[in-house]
N, C-alpha and C positions, 0 to 999 in steps of 0.2 A: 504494500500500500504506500502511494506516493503523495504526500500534503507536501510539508513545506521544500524537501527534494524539488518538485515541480515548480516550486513557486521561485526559485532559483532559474529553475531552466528557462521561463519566463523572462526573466528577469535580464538573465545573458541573452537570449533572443530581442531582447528589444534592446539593450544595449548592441548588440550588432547593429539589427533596424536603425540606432541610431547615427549611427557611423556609417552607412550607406544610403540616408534620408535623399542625399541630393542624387545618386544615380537611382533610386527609387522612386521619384516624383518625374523623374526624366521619363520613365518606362511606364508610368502608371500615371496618376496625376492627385493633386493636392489631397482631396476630397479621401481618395484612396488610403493617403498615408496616416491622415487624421483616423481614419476609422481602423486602422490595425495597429495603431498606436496605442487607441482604449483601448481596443480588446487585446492586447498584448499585457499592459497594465490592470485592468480589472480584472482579469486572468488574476494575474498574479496576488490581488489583491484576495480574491475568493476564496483561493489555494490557501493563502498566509492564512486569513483571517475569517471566510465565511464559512468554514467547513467541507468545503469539494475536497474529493481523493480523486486521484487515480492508480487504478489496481494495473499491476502488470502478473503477466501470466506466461511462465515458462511453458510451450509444450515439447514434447517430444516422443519419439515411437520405441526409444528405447529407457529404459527405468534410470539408468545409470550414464547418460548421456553429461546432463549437468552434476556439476557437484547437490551435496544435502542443505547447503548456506548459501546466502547471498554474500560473501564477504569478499567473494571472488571480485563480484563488481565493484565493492568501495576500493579493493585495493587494487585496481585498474584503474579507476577514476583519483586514487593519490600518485601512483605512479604516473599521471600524463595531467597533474592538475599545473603545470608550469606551460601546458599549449592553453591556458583559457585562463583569461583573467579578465573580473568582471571588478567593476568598481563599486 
């Protein structure tokens, strides 16, 4: 279950959004960037603070494919956290 994880990745995604606003409004236009801007931010804001989750779900056809924890994925996301920085 992902709450405030997500509300991070949000976060980074509009911090991207932000730093590509001007060849983004070139490709799209004003109107456009305004409206995925809220919902980039109120996203994030619902995650934080209004109660949204979102579930992720391994599947697979063999039992023993993944490991039994998820710890595999935080210590991949500390291993590669110096390619993403978010302010």
């Amino acid at each position: 279950m992902l709450r405030l994880h997500y509300a991070e990745t949000l976060k980074a995604w509009r911090h991207r959004f932000d730093l590509n606003r001007n060849r983004i409004v070139e490709l799209y236009d004003e109107r456009f960037c305004r409206m995925w801007e809220f919902y980039l931010a109120g996203c994030e804001v619902a995650f934080r603070h209004g109660g949204l989750v979102n579930f992720q779900i391994q599947m697979s056809k063999q039992i023993d494919a993944v490991p039994l924890n998820r710890d595999y994925i935080v210590d991949w996301e500390r291993s590669h956290s110096s390619d993403i920085s978010v302010p």
